[in-house]
C-alpha positions as CSV (number, residue, x, y, z in Angstrom):
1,X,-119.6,6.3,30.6
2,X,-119.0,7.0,26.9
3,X,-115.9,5.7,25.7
4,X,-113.6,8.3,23.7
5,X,-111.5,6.4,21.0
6,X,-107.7,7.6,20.3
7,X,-105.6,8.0,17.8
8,X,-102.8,6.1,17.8
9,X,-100.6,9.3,18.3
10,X,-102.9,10.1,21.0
11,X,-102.4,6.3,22.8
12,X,-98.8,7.0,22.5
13,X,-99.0,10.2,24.0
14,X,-100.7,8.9,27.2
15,X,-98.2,6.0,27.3
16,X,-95.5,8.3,26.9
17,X,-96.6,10.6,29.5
18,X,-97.5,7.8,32.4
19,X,-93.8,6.9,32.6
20,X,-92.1,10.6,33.8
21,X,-95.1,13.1,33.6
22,X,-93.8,15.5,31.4
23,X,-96.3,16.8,28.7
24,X,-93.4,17.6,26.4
25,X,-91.1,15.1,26.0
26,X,-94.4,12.5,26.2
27,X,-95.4,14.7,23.0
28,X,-91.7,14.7,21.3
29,X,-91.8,10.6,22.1
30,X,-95.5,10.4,20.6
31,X,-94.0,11.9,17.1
32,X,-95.4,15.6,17.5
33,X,-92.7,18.2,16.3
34,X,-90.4,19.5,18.1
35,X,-91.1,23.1,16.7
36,X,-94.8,22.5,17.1
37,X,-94.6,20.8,21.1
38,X,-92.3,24.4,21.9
39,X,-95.0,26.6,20.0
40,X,-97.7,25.3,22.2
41,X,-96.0,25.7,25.2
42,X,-94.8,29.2,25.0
């Protein structure tokens, strides 16, 4: 199995994410924008 390095943005992400499961507010808490994390979604 290759290992796939993250950025740290990225780690935060997952750790982010592994506490409620919510994509969005795991990307607002990794430091993504706001603006950007609504654009995405729509």
């Amino acid at each position: 199995m290759q290992k796939v390095k993250l950025t740290p943005k990225q780690q935060r992400f997952v750790e982010e994410y592994l506490v409620d499961l919510n994509a969005t507010q795991s990307e607002i808490g990794a430091g993504y924008s706001y603006k950007k994390c609504k654009r995405i979604r729509k």
